[in-house]
N, C-alpha and C positions, 0 to 999 in steps of 0.2 A: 682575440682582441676585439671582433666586432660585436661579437656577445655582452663581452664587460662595457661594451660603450652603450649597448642598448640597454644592458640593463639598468645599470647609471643614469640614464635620458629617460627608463619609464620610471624609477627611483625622484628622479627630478620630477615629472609629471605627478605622480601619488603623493608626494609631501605635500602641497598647499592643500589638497582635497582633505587628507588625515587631520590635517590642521583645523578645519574649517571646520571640521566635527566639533572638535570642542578647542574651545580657546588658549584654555588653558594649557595644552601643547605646544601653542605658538608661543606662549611668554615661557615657559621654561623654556623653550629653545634658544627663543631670545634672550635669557638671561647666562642660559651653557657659554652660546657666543662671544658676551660680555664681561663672564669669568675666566673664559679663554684666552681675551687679548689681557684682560688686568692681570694673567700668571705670568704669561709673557714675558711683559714689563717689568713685573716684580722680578721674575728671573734675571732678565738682562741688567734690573740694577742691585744683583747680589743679594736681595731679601730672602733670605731662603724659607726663614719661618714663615714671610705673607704668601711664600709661592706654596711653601705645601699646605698652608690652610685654603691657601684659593683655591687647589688642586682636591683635594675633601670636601670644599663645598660644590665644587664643581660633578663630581661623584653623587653627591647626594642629592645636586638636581636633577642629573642623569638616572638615577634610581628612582627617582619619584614618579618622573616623566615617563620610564619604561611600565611601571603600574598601572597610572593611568591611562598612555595610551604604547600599549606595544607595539603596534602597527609603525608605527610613528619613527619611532627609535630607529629602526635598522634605515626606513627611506631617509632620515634625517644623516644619520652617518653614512651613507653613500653619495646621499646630495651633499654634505660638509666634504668629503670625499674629491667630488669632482670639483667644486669650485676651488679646492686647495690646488688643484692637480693646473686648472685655468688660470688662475692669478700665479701660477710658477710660471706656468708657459707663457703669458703675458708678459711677465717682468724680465724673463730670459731674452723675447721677444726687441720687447723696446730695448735691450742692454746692446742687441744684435745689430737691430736697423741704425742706431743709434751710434753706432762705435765705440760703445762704451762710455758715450758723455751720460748716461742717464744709470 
């Protein structure tokens, strides 16, 4: 377990630096992001056709971005990785201290 944390934390370290090479990494990333929370949504409100076209396009940003920077991709899904895993435990968190009002 303390293996998968470091290597997550050096994962987190090496994305902004991969980024920083070419920019162009960072706005697909930023737009994976972006067509992640809009599948989401779509999903949550029964769209099915906008959720699997989001879902293709989302594919096909991730295919682009693995091209031009492969380095990139795997620390991006380990960093996307843990901060899923931090905003669960957060919101578990405050559910907890909380008594449930939150």
């Amino acid at each position: 377990m303390r293996l998968a944390t470091a290597l997550l934390a050096l994962g987190l370290l090496l994305a902004p630096a991969a980024a920083r090479a070419n920019p162009q990494c960072e706005l697909y990333t930023r737009n994976i992001a972006h067509y992640e929370q809009t599948e989401a949504r779509m999903a949550a409100a029964d769209k099915d056709v906008w959720a699997e076209k989001t879902r293709e396009h989302i594919k096909t940003l991730e295919r682009k971005r693995e091209e031009l920077c492969p380095e990139y991709s795997a620390d991006a899904q380990a960093a996307q990785a843990l901060r899923d895993m931090l905003r669960f435990a957060a919101k578990a968190a405050v559910t907890y201290f909380s008594f449930g009002a939150f």
